[in-house]
C-alpha positions as CSV (number, residue, x, y, z in Angstrom):
1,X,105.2,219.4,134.6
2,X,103.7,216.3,136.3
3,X,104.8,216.1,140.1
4,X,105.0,212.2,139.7
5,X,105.6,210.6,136.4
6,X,106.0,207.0,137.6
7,X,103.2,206.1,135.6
8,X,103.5,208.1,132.4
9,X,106.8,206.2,132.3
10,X,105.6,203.0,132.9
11,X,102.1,203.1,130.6
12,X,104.2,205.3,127.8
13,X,101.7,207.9,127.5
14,X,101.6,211.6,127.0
15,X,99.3,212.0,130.1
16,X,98.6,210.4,133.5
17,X,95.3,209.9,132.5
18,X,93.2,206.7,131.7
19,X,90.3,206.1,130.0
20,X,88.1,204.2,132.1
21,X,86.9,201.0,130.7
22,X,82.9,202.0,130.5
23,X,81.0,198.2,129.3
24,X,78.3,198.6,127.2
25,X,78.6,202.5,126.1
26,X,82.2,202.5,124.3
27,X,84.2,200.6,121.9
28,X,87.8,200.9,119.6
29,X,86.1,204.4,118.6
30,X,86.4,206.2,122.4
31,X,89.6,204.1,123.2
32,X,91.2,205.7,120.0
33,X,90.1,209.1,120.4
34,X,90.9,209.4,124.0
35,X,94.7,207.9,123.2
36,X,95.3,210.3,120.2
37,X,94.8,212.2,122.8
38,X,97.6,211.4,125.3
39,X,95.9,209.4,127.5
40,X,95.7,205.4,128.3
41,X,93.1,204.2,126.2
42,X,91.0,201.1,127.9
43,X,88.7,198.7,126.4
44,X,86.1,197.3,128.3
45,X,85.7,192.9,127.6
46,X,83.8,191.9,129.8
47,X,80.6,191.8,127.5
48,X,82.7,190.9,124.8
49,X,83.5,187.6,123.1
50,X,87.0,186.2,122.7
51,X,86.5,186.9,119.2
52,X,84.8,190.4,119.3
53,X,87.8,191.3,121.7
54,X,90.3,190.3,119.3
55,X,88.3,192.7,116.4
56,X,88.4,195.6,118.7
57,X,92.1,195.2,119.6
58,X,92.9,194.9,116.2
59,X,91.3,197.8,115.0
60,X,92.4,200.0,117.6
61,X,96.4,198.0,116.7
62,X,95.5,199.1,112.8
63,X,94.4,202.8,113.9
64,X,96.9,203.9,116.3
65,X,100.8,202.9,118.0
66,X,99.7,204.1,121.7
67,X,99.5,201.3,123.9
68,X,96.2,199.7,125.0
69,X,94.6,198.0,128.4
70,X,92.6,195.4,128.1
71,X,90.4,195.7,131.3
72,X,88.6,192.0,132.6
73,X,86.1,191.7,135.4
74,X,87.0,188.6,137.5
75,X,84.3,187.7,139.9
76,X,83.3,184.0,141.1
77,X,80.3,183.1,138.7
78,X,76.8,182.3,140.6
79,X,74.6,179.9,138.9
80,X,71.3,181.4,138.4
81,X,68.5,180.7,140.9
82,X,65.8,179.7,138.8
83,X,63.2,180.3,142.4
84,X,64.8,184.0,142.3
85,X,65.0,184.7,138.9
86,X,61.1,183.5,139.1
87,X,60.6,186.8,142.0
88,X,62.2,189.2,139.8
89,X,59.8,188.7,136.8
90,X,56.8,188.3,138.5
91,X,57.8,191.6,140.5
92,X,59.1,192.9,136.7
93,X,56.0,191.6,135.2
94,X,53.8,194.8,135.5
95,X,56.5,196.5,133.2
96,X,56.3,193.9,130.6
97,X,52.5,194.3,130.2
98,X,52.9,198.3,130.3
99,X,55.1,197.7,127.4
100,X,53.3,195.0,125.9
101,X,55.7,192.7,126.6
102,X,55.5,188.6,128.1
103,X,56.9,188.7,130.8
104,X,57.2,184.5,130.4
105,X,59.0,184.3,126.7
106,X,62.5,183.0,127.2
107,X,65.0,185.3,127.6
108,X,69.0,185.2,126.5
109,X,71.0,185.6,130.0
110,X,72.8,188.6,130.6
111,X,76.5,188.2,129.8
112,X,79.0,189.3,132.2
113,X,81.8,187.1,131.6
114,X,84.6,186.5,134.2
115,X,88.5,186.3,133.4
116,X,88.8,182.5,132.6
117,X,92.0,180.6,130.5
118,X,90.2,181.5,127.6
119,X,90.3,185.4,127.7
120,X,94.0,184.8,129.3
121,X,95.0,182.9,125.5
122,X,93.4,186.4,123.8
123,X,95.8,188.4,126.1
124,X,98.9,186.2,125.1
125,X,97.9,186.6,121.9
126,X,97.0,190.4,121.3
127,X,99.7,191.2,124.2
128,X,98.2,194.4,124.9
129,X,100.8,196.9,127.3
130,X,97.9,197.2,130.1
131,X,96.0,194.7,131.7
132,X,93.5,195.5,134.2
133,X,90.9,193.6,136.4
134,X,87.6,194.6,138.2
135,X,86.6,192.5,141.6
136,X,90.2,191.6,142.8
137,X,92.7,189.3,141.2
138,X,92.5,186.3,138.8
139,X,93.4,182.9,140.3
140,X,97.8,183.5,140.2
141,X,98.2,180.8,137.5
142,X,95.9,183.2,135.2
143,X,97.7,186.2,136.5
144,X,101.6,185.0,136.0
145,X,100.5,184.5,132.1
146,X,99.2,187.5,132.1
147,X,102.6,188.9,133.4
148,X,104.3,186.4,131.3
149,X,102.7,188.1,128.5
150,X,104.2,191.4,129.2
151,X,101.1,193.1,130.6
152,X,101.4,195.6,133.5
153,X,98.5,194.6,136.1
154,X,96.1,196.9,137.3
155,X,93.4,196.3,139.7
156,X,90.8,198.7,141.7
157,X,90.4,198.7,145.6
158,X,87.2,200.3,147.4
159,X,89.1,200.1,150.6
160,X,92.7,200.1,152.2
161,X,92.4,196.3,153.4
162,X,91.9,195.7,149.5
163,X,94.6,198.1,147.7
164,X,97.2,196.5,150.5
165,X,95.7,192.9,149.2
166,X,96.2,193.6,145.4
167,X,99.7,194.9,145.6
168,X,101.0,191.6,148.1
169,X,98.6,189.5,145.2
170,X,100.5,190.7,142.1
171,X,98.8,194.2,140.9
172,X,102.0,196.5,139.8
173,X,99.6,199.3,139.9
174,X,96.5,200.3,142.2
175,X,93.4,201.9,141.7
176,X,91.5,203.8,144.2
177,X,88.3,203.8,143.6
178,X,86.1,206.2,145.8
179,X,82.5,205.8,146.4
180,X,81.5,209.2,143.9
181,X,82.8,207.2,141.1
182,X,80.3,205.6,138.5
183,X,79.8,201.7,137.4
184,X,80.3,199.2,139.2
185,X,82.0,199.1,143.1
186,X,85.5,197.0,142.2
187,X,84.7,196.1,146.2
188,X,85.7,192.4,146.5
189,X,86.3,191.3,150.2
190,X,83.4,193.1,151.7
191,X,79.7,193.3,150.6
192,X,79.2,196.7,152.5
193,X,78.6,200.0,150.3
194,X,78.0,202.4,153.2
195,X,81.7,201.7,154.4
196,X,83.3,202.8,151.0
197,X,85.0,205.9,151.5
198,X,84.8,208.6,148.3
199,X,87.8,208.8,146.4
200,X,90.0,212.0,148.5
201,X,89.3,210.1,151.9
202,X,90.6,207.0,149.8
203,X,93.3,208.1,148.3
204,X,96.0,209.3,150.7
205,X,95.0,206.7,152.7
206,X,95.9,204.2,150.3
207,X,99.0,205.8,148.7
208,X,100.0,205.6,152.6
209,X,99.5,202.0,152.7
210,X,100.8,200.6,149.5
211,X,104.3,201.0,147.1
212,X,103.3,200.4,143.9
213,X,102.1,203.6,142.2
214,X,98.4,204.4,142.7
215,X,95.7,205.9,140.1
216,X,92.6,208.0,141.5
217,X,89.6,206.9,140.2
218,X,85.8,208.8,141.1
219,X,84.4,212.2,140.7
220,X,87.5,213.8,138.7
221,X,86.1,215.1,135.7
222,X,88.3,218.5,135.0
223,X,91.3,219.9,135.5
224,X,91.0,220.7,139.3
225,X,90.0,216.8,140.4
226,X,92.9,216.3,138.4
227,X,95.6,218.3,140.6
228,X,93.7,217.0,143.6
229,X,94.7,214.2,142.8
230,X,98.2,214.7,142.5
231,X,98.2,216.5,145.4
232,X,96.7,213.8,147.3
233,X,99.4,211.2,146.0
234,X,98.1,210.1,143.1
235,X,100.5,209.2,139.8
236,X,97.8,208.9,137.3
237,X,93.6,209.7,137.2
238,X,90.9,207.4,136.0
239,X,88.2,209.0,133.9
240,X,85.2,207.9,132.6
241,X,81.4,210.1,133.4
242,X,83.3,213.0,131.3
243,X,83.9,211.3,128.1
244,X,80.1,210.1,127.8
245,X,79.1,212.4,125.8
246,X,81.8,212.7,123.3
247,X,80.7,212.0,120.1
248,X,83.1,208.7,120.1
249,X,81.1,207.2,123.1
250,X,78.1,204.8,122.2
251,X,75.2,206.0,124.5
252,X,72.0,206.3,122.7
253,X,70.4,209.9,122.0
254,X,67.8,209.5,124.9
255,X,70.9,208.6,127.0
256,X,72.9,211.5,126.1
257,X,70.1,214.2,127.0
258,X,69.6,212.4,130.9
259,X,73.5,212.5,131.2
260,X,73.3,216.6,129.9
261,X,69.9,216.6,132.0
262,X,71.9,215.1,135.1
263,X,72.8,217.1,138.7
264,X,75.1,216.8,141.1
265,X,72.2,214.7,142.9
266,X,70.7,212.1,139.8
267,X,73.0,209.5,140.5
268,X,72.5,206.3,143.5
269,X,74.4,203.4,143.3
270,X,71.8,200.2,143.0
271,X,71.6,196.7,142.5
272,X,68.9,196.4,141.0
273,X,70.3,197.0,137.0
274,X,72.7,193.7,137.7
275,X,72.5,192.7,141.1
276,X,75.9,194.0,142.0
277,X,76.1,197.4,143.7
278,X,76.5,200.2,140.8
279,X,76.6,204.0,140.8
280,X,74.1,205.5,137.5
281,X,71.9,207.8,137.1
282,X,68.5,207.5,138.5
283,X,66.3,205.4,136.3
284,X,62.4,204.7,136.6
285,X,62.9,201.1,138.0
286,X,65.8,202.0,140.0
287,X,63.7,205.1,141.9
288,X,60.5,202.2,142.0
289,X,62.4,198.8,142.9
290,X,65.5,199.8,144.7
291,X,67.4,201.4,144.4
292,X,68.4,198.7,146.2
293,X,66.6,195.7,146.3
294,X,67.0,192.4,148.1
295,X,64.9,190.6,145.2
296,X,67.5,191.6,142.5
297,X,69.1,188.3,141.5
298,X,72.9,187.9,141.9
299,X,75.6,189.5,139.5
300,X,74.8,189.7,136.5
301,X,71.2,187.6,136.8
302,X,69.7,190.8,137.4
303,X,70.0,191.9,134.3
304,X,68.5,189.3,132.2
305,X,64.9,190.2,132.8
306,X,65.6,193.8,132.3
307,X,67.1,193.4,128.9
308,X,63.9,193.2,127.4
309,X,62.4,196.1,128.9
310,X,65.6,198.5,128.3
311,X,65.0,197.3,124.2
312,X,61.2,198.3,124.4
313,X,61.4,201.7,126.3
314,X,64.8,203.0,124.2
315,X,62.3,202.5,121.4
316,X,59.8,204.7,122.7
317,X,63.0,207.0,123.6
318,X,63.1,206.5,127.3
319,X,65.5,205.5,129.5
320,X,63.3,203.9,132.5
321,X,65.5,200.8,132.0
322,X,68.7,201.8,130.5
323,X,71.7,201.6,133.0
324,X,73.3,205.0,133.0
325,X,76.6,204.4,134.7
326,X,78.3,207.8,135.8
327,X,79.7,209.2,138.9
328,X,78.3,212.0,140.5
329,X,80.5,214.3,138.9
330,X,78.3,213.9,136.0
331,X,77.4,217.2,135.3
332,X,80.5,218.3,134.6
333,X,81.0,215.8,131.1
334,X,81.4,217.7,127.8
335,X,80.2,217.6,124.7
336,X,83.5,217.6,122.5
337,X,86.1,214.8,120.7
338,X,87.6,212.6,123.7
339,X,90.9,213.8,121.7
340,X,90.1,217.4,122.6
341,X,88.8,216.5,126.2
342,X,92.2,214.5,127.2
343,X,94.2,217.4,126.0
344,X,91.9,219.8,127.5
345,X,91.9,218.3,131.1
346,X,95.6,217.4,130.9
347,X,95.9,221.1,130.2
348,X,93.7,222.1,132.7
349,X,95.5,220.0,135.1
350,X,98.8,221.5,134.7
351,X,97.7,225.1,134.6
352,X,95.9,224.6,138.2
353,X,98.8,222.9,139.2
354,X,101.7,225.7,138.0
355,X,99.0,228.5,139.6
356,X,99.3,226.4,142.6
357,X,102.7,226.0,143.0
358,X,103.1,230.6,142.5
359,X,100.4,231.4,145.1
């Protein structure tokens, strides 16, 4: 069985495994699927109103028993720079005319929503078990209702300096996440991508240096990342770049045959999609503006400009603008339920492990 179970016990799942929260490309449907499944299903709300969170919740509460984490990013909002934003179009403009586009028609800002009191009321409300945060902490008031609540805290660290920070700040559980993993880096008190370490440098280092139990998060996406993992010191696996292309998962059809199209070299992390460093698969404007770019606006002002573009080229069925988050264990997603994927990997996992544990 499972070498540490700390966190099977604590989350009440079948499987150390969670569903990583993947904004803009999954909904109730993947969280659903992937819990039926054993694992920790987690539901991404950061692009989400109060009010579409509290759908989703409720028809993941009607569907299923398992328990559910609510997953929140919590960075300091910037207030857009209207000189910068002006850059960014006027270097963006030559796309809009390809596309036959303005590139001066008012545009709705990108919404990237930090943890405030008013996503803290949903969670006292919906009281899901899991709660976990992108970009460190919420401000402690936040975070002790969130507690108060009943939610178990999770948080990610890109570094040791940051996993020791989260656990004396409140987190009862740590993520490492490596720099092979895909979306956004959770890095928060440094601005320097070429110091992250990828996610088995990380994570012994890190289990070392913190008590709470620890979850590996970044280019595990079968069986044998899995007891890695657990032989590093993990007590539980995020997933995400392997349940893209389960039929559950939301990415459009153009999306879905660049992630089966995908190496172990398409995917850079750039700033350019949000203006916050993100790993995806190589895109047209990532490859021609960044991939990263010291014009991009700040998180999330970057993408504003871009959202009109992405619209327009997934209508001709490209993906020149379309954020592809994965990690660079891409290639090694499936086609098949996220029910049958969990089991699979968990199965996997186990097998490797047991094989391991003869030789």
């Amino acid at each position: 069985m499972w070498p540490d179970r700390r966190l099977t016990d604590l989350f009440k799942t079948e499987f150390p495994i969670v569903l990583a929260p993947m904004a803009g490309v999954m909904d109730a449907e993947l969280v659903i699927a992937a819990a039926e499944g054993g694992a920790l299903g987690s539901l991404p709300c950061a692009m989400l109103s109060a009010e579409k969170t509290r759908e989703q919740v409720n028809i993941i509460r009607q569907r299923i028993s398992a328990p559910v984490n609510m997953n929140f990013f919590c960075h300091t909002p910037v207030e857009t720079d209207r000189a910068h934003e002006a850059t960014w179009r006027q270097l963006l403009a030559p796309y809009y005319h390809e596309l036959g586009l303005d590139p001066d028609a008012p545009i709705n800002a990108a919404n990237r929503a930090p943890f405030d009191a008013a996503f803290c009321a949903v969670v006292e409300e919906l009281k899901p078990e899991v709660v976990s945060f992108h970009f460190g902490l919420p401000e402690p008031k936040l975070l002790q209702r969130v507690k108060a609540a009943g939610a178990i805290v999770m948080s990610s660290a890109t570094t040791v300096k940051e996993a020791i920070w989260l656990e004396e700040n409140g987190a009862d559980v740590v993520i490492a996440q490596g720099a092979d993993a895909g979306g956004h880096r959770a890095m928060f008190l440094t601005e320097n991508i070429s110091e992250q370490p990828g996610t088995f440098s990380l994570l012994p280092q890190v289990v070392d240096a913190v008590k709470v139990p620890v979850v590996a998060a970044g280019g595990i996406a079968d069986g044998r990342g899995i007891a890695a993992a657990f032989a590093l010191g993990a007590a539980a696996v995020q997933i995400g770049s392997a349940y893209l292309r389960c039929p559950e998962s939301k990415v459009t059809p153009q999306g879905r045959v660049a992630l089966a199209q995908a190496s172990d070299e398409s995917t850079v992390i750039t700033n350019v999609m949000t203006g916050r460093p993100a790993r995806g698969v190589a895109n047209r404007v990532m490859r021609e503006v960044g991939p990263i770019s010291p014009d991009a606006p700040a998180f999330p002002h970057a993408a504003t400009a871009l959202g009109p573009l992405k619209a327009a080229a997934e209508k001709q069925g490209k993906v020149d603008f379309t954020n592809l988050w994965a990690g660079q264990a891409v290639r090694m997603g499936k086609e098949m339920p996220a029910t049958e994927l969990t089991r699979a990997l968990a199965g996997a996992a186990l097998a490797r492990m047991a094989a391991l544990s003869q030789a």
